[in-house]
mmJSON file of the N, C-alpha and C atoms, coordinates in Angstrom:
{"data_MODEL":{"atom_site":{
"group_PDB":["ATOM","ATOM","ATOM","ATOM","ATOM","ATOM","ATOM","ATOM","ATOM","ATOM","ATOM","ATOM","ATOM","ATOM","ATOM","ATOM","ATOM","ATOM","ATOM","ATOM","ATOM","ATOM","ATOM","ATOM","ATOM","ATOM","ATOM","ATOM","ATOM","ATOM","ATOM","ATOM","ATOM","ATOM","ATOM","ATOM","ATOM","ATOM","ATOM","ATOM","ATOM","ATOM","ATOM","ATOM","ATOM","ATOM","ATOM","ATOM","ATOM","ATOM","ATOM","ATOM","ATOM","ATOM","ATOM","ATOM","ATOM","ATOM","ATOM","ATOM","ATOM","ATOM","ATOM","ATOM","ATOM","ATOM","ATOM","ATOM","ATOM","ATOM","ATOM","ATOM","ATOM","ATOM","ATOM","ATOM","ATOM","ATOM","ATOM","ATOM","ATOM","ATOM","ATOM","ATOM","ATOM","ATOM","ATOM","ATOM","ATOM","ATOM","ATOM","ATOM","ATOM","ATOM","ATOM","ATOM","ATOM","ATOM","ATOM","ATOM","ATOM","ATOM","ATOM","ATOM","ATOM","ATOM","ATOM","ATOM","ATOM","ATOM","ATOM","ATOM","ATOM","ATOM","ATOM","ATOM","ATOM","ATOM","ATOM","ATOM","ATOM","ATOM","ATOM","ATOM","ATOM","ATOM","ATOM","ATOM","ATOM","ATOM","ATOM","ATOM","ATOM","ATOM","ATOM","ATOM","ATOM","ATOM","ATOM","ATOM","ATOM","ATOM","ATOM","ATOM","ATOM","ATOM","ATOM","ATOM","ATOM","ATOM","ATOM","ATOM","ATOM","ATOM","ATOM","ATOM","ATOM","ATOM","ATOM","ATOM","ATOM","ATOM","ATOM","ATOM","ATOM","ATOM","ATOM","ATOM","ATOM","ATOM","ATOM","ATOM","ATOM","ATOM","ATOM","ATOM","ATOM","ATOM","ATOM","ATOM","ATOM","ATOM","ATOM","ATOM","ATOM","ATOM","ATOM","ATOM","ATOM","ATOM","ATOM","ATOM","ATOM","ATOM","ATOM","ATOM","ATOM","ATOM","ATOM","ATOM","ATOM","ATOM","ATOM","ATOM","ATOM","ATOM","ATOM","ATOM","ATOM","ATOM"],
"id":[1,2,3,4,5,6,7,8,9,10,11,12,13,14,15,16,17,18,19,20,21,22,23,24,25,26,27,28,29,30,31,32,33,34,35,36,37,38,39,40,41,42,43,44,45,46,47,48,49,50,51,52,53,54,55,56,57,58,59,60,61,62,63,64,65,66,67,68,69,70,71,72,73,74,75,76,77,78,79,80,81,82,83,84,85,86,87,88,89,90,91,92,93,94,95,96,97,98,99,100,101,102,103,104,105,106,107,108,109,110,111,112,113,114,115,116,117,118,119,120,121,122,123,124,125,126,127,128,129,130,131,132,133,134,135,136,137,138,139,140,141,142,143,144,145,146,147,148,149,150,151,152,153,154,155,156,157,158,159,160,161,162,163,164,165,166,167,168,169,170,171,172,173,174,175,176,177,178,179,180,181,182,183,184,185,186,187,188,189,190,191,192,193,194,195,196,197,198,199,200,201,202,203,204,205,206,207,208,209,210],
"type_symbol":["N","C","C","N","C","C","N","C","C","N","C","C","N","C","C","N","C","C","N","C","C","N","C","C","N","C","C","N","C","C","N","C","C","N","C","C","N","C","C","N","C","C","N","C","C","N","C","C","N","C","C","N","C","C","N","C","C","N","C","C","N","C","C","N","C","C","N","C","C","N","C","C","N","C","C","N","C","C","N","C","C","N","C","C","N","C","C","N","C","C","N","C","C","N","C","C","N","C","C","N","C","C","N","C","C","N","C","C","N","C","C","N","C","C","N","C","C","N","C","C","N","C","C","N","C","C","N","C","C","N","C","C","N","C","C","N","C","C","N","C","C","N","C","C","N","C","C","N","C","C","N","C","C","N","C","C","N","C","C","N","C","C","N","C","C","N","C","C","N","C","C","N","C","C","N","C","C","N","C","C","N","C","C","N","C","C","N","C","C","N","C","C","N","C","C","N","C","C","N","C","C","N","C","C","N","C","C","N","C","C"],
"label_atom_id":["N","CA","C","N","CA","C","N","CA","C","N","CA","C","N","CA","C","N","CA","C","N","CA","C","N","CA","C","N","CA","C","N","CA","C","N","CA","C","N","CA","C","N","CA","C","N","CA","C","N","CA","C","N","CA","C","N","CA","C","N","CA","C","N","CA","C","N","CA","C","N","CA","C","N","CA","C","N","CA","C","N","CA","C","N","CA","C","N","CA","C","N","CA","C","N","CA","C","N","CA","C","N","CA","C","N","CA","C","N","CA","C","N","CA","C","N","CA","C","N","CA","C","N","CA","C","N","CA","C","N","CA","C","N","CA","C","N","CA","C","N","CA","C","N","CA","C","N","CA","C","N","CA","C","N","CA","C","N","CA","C","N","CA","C","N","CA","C","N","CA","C","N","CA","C","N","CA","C","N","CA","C","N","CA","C","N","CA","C","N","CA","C","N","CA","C","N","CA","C","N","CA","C","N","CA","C","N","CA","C","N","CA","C","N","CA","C","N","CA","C","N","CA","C","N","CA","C","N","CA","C","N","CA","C","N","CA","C","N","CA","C","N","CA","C"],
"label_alt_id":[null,null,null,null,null,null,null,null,null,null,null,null,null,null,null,null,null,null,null,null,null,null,null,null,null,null,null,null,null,null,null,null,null,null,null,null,null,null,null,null,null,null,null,null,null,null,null,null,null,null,null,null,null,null,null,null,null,null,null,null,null,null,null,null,null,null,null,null,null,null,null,null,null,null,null,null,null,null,null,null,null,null,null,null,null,null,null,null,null,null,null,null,null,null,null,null,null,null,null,null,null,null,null,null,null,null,null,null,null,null,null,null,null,null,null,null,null,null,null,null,null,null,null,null,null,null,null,null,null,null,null,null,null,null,null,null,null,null,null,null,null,null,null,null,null,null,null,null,null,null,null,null,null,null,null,null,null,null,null,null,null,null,null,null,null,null,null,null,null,null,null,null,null,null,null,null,null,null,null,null,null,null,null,null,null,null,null,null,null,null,null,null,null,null,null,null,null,null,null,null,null,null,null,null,null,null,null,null,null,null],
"label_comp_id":["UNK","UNK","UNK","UNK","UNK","UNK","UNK","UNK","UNK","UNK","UNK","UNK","UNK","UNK","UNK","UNK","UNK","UNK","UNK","UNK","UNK","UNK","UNK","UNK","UNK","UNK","UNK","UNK","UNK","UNK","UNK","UNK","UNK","UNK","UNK","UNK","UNK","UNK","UNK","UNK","UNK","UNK","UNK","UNK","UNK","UNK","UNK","UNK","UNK","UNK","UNK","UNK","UNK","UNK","UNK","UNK","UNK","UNK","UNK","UNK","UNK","UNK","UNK","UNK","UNK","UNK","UNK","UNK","UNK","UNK","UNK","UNK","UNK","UNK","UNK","UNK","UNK","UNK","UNK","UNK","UNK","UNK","UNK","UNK","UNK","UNK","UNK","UNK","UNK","UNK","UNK","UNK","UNK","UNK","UNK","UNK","UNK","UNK","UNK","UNK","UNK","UNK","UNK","UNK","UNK","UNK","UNK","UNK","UNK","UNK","UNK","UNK","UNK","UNK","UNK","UNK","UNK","UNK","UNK","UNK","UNK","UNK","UNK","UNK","UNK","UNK","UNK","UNK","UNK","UNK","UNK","UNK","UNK","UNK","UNK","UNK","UNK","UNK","UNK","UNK","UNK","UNK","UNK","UNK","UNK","UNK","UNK","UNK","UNK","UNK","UNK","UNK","UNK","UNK","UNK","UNK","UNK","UNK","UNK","UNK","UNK","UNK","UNK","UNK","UNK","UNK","UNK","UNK","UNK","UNK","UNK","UNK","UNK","UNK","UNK","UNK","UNK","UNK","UNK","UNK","UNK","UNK","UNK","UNK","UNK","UNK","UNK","UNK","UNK","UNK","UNK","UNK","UNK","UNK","UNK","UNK","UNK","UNK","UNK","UNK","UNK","UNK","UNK","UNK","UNK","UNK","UNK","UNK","UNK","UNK"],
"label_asym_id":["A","A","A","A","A","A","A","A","A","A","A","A","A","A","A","A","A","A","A","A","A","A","A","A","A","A","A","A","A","A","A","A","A","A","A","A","A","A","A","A","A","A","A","A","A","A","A","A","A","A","A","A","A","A","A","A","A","A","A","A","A","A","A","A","A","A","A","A","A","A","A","A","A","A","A","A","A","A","A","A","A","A","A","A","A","A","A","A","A","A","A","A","A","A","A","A","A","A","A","A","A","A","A","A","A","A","A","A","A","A","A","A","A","A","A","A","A","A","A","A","A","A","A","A","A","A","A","A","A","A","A","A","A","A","A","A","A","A","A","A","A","A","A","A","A","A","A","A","A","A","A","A","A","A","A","A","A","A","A","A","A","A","A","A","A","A","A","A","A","A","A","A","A","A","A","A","A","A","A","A","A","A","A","A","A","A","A","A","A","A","A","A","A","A","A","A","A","A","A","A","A","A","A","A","A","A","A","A","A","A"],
"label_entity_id":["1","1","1","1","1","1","1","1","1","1","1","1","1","1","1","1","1","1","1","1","1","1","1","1","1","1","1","1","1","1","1","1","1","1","1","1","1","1","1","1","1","1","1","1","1","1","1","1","1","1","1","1","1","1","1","1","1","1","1","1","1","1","1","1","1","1","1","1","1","1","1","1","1","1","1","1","1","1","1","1","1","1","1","1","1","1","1","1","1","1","1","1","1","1","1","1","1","1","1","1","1","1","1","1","1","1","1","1","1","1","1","1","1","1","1","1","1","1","1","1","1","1","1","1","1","1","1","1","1","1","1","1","1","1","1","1","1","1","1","1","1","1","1","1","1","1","1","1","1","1","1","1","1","1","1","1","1","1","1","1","1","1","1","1","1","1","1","1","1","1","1","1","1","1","1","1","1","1","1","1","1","1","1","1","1","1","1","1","1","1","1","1","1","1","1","1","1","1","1","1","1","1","1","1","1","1","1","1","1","1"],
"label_seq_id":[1,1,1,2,2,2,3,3,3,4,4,4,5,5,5,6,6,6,7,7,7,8,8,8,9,9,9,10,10,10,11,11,11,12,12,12,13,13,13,14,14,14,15,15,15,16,16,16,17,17,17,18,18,18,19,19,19,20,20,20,21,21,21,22,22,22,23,23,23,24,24,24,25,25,25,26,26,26,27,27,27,28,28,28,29,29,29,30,30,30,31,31,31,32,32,32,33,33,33,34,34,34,35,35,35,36,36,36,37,37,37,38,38,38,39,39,39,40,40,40,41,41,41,42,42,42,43,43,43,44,44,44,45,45,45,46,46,46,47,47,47,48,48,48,49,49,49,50,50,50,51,51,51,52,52,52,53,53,53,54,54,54,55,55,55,56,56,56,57,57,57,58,58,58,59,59,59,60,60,60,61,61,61,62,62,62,63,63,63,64,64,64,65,65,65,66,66,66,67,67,67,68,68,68,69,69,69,70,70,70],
"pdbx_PDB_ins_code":[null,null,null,null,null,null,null,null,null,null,null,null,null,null,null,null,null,null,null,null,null,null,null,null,null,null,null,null,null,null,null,null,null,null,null,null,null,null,null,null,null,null,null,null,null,null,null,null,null,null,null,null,null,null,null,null,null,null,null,null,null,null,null,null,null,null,null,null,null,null,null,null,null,null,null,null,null,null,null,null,null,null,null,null,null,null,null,null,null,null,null,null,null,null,null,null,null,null,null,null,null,null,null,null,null,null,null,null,null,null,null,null,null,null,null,null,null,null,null,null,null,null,null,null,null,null,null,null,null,null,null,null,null,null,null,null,null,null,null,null,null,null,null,null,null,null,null,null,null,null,null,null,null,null,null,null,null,null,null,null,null,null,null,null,null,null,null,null,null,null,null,null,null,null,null,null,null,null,null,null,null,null,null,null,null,null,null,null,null,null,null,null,null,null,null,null,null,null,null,null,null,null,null,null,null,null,null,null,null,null],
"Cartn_x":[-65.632,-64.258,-63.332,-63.384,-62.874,-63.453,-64.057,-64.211,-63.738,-63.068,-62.931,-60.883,-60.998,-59.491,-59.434,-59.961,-59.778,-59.704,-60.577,-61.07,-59.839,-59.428,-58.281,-57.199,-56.546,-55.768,-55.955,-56.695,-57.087,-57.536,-57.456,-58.218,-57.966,-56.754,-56.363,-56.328,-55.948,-56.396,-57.621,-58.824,-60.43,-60.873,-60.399,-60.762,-60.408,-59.287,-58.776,-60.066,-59.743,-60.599,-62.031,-62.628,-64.026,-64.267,-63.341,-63.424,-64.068,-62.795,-62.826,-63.918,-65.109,-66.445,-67.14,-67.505,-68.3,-68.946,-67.252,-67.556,-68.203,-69.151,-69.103,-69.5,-69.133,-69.573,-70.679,-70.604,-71.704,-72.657,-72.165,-72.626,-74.245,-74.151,-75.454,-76.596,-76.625,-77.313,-77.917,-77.22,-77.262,-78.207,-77.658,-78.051,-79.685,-79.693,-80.613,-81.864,-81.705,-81.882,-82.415,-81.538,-81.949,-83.169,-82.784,-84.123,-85.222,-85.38,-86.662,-87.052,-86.113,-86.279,-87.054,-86.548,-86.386,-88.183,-88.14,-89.791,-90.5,-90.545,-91.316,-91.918,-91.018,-90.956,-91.801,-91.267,-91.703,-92.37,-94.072,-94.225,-94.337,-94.503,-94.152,-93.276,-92.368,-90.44,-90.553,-89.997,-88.572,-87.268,-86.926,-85.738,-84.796,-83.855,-82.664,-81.109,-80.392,-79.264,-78.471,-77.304,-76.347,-74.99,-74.422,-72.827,-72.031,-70.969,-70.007,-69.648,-69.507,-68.579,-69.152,-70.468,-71.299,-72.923,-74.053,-75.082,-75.21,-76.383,-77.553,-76.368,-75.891,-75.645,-76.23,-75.655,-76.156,-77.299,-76.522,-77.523,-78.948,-78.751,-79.853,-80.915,-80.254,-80.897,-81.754,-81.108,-81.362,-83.138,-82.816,-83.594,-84.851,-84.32,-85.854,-86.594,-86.193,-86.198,-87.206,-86.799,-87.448,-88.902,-88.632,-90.053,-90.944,-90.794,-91.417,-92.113,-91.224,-91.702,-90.829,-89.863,-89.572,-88.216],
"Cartn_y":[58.897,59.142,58.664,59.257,58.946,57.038,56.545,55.436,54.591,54.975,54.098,54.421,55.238,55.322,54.391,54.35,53.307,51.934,51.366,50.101,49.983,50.45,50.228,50.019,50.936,50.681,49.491,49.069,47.765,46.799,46.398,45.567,44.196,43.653,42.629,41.765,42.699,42.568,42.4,43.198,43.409,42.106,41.935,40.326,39.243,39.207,37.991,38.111,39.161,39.375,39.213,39.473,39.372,37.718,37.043,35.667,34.601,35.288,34.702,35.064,35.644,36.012,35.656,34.943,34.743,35.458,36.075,37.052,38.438,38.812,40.53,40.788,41.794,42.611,42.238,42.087,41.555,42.594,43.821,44.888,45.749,45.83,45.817,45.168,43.823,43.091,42.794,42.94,43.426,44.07,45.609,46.967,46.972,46.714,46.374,45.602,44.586,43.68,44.714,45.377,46.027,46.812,47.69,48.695,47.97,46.516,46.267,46.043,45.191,44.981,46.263,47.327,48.939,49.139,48.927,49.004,48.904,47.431,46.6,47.059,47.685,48.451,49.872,50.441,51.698,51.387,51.726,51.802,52.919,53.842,55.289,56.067,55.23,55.394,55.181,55.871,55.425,55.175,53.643,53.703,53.857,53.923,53.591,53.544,53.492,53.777,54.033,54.763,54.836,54.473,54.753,54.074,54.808,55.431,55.721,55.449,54.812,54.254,53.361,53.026,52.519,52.252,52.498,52.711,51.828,52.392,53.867,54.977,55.697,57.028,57.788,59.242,59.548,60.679,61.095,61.868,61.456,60.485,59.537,59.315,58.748,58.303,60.117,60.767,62.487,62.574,62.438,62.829,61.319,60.613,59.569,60.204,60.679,61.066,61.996,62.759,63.718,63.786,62.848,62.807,61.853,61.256,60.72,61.641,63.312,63.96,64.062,63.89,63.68,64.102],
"Cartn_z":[-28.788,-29.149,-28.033,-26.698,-25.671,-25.605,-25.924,-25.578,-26.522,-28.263,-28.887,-28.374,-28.174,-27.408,-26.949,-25.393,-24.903,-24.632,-25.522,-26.109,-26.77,-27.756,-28.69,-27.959,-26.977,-25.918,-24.904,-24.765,-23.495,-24.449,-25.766,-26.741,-26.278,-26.285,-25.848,-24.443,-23.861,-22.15,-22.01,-22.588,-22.43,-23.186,-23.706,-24.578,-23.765,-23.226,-22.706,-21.421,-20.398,-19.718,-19.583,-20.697,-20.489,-21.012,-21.828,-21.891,-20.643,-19.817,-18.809,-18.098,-18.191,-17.266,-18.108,-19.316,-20.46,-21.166,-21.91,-23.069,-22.818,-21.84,-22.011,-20.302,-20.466,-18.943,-18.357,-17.047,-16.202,-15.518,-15.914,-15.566,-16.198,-17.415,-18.018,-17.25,-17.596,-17.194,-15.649,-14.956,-13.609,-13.055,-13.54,-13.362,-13.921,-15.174,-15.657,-14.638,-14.395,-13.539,-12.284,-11.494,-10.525,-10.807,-11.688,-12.638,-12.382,-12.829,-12.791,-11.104,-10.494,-9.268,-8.652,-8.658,-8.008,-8.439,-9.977,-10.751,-9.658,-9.107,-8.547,-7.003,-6.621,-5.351,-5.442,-6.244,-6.724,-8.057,-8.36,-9.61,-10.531,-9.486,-9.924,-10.463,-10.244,-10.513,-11.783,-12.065,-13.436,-13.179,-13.337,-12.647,-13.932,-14.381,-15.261,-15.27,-16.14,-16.137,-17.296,-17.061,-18.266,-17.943,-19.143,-19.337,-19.666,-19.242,-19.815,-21.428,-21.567,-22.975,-23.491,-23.32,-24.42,-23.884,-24.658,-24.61,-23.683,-22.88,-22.727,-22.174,-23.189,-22.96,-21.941,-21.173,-20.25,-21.185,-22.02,-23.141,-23.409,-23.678,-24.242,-22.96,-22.381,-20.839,-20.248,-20.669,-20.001,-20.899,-22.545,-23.122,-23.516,-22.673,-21.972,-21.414,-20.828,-18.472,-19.353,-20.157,-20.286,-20.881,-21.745,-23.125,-22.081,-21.139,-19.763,-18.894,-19.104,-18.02,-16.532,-16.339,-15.089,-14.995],
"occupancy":[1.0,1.0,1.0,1.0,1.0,1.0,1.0,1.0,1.0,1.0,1.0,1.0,1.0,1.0,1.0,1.0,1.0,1.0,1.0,1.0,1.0,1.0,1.0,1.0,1.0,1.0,1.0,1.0,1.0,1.0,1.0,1.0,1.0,1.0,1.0,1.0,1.0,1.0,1.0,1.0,1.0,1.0,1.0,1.0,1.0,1.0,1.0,1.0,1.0,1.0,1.0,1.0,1.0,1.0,1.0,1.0,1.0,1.0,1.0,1.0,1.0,1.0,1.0,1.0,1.0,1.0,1.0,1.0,1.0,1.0,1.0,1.0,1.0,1.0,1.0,1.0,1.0,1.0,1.0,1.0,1.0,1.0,1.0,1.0,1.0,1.0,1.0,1.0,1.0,1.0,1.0,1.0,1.0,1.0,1.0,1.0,1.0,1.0,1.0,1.0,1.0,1.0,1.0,1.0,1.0,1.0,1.0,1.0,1.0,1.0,1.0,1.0,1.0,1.0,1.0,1.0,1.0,1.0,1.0,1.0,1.0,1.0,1.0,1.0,1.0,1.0,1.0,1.0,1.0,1.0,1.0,1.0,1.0,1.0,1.0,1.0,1.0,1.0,1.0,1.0,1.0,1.0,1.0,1.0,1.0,1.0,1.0,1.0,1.0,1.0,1.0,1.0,1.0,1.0,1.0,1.0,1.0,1.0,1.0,1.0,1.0,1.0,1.0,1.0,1.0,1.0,1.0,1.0,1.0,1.0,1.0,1.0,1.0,1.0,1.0,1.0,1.0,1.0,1.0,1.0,1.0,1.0,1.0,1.0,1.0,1.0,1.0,1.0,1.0,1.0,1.0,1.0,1.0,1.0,1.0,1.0,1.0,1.0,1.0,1.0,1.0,1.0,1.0,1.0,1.0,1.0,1.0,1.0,1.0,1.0],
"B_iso_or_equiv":[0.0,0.0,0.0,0.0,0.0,0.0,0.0,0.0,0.0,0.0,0.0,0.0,0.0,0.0,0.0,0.0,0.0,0.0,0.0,0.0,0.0,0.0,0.0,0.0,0.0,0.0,0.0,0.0,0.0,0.0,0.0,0.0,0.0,0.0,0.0,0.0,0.0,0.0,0.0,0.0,0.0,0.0,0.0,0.0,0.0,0.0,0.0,0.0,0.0,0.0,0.0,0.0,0.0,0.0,0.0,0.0,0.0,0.0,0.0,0.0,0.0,0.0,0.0,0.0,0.0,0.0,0.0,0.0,0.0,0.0,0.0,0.0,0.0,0.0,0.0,0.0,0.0,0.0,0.0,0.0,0.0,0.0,0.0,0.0,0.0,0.0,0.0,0.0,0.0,0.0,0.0,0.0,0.0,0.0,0.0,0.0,0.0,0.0,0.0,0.0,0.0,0.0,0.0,0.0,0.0,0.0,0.0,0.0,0.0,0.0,0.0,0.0,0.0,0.0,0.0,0.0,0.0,0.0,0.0,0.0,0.0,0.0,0.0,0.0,0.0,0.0,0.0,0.0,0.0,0.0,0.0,0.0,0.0,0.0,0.0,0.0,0.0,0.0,0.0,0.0,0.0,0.0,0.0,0.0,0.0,0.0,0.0,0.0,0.0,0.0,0.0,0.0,0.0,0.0,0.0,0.0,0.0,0.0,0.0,0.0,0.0,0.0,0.0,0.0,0.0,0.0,0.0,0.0,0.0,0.0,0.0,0.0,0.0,0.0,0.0,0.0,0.0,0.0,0.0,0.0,0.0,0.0,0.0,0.0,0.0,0.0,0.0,0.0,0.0,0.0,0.0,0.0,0.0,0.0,0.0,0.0,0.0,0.0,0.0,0.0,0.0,0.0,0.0,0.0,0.0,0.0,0.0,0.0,0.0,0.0],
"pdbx_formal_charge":[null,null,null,null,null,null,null,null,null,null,null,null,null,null,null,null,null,null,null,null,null,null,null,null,null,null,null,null,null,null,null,null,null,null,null,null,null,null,null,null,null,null,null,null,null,null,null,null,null,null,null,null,null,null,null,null,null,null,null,null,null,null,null,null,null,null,null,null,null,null,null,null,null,null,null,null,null,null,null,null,null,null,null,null,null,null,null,null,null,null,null,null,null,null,null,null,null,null,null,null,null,null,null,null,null,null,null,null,null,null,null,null,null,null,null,null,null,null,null,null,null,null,null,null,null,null,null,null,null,null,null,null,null,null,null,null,null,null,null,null,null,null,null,null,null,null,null,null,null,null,null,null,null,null,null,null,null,null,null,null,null,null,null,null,null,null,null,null,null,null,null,null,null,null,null,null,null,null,null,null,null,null,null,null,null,null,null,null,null,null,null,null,null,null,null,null,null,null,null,null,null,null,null,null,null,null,null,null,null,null],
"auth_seq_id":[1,1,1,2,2,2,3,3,3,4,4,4,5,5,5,6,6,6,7,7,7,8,8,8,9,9,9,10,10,10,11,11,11,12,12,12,13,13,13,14,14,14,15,15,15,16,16,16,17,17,17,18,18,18,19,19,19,20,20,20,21,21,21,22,22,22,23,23,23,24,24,24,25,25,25,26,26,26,27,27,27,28,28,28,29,29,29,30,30,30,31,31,31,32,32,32,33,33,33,34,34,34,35,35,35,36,36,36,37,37,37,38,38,38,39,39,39,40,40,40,41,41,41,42,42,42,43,43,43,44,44,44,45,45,45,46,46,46,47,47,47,48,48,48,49,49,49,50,50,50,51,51,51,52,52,52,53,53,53,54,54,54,55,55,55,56,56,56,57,57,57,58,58,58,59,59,59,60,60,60,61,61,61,62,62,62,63,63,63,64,64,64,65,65,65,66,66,66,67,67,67,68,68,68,69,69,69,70,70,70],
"auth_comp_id":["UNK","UNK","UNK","UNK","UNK","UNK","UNK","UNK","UNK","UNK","UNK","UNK","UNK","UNK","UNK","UNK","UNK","UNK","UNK","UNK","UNK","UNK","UNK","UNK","UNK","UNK","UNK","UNK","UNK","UNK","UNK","UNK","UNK","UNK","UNK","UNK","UNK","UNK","UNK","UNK","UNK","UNK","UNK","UNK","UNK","UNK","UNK","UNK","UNK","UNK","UNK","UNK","UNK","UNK","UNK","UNK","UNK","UNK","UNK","UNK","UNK","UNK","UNK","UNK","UNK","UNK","UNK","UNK","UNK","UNK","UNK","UNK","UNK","UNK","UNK","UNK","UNK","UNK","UNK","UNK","UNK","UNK","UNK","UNK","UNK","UNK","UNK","UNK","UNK","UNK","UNK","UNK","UNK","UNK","UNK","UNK","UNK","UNK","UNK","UNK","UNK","UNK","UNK","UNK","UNK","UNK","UNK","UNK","UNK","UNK","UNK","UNK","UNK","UNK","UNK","UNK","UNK","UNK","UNK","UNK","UNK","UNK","UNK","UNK","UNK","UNK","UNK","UNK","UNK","UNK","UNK","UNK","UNK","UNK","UNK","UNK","UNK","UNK","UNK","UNK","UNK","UNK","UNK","UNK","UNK","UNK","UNK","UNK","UNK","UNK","UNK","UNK","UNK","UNK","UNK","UNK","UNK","UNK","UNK","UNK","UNK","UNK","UNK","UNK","UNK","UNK","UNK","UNK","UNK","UNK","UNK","UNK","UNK","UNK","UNK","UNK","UNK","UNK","UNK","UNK","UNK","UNK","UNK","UNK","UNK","UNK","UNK","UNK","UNK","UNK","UNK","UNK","UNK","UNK","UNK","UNK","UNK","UNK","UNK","UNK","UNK","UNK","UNK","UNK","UNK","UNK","UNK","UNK","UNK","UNK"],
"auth_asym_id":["A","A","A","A","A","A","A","A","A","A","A","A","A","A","A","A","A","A","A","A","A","A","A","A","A","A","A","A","A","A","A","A","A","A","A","A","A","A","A","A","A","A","A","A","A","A","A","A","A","A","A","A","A","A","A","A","A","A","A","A","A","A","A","A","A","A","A","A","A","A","A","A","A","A","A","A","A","A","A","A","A","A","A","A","A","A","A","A","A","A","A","A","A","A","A","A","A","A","A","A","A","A","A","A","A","A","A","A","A","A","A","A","A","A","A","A","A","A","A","A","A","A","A","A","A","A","A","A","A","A","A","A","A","A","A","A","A","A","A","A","A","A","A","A","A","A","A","A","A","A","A","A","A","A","A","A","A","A","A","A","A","A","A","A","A","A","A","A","A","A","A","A","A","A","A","A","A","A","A","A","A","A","A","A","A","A","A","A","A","A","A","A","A","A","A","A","A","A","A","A","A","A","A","A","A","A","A","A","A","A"],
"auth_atom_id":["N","CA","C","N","CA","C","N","CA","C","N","CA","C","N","CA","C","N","CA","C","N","CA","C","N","CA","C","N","CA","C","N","CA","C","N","CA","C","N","CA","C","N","CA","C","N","CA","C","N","CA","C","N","CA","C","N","CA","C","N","CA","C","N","CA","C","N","CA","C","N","CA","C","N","CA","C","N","CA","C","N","CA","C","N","CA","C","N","CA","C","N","CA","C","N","CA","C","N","CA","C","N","CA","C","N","CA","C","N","CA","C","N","CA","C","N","CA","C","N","CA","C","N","CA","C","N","CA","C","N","CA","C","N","CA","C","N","CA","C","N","CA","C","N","CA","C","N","CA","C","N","CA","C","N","CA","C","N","CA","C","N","CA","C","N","CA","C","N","CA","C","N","CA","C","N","CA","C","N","CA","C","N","CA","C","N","CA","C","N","CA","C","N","CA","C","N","CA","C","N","CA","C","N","CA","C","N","CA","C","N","CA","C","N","CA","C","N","CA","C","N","CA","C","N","CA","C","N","CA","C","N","CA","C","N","CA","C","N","CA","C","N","CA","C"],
"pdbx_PDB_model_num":[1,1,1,1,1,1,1,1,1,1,1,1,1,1,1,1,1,1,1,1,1,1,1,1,1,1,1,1,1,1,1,1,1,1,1,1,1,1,1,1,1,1,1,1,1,1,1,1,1,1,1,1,1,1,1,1,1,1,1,1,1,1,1,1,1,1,1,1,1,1,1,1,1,1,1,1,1,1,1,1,1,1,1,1,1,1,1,1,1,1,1,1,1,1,1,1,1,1,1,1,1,1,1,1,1,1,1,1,1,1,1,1,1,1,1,1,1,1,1,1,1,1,1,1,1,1,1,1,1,1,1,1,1,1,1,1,1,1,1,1,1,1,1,1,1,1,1,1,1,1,1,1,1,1,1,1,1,1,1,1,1,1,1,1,1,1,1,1,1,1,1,1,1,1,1,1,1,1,1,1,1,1,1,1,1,1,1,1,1,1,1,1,1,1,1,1,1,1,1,1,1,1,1,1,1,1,1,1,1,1]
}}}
């Protein structure tokens, strides 16, 4: 809810914007990216992450963690 607020409010700006970085957030992917890096180091780990305002939820991400055990 809080996130389709905001999106709706920044729609145009967030478009022009993310154009200009090629089309979506560089952030996912990244992070993501690190996770595995982090894996690699630690195999014992579970590494992950969540998002604010759009999936992996922290909810979601909570009730991973969990059905994992950890």
């Amino acid at each position: 809810m809080v996130g389709s607020f905001i999106i709706n409010k920044r729609l145009e700006s967030a478009k022009h914007n993310y154009r200009a970085i090629g089309g979506a957030s560089p952030l996912p992917a990244h992070t993501f990216a690190l996770c595995k890096q982090l894996e690699k180091l630690d195999s014992s780990a579970i590494f992950t992450y969540a998002m604010r305002y759009t999936p992996p939820f922290a909810y979601d991400v909570l009730l991973f963690m969990r059905a994992k055990g950890r």
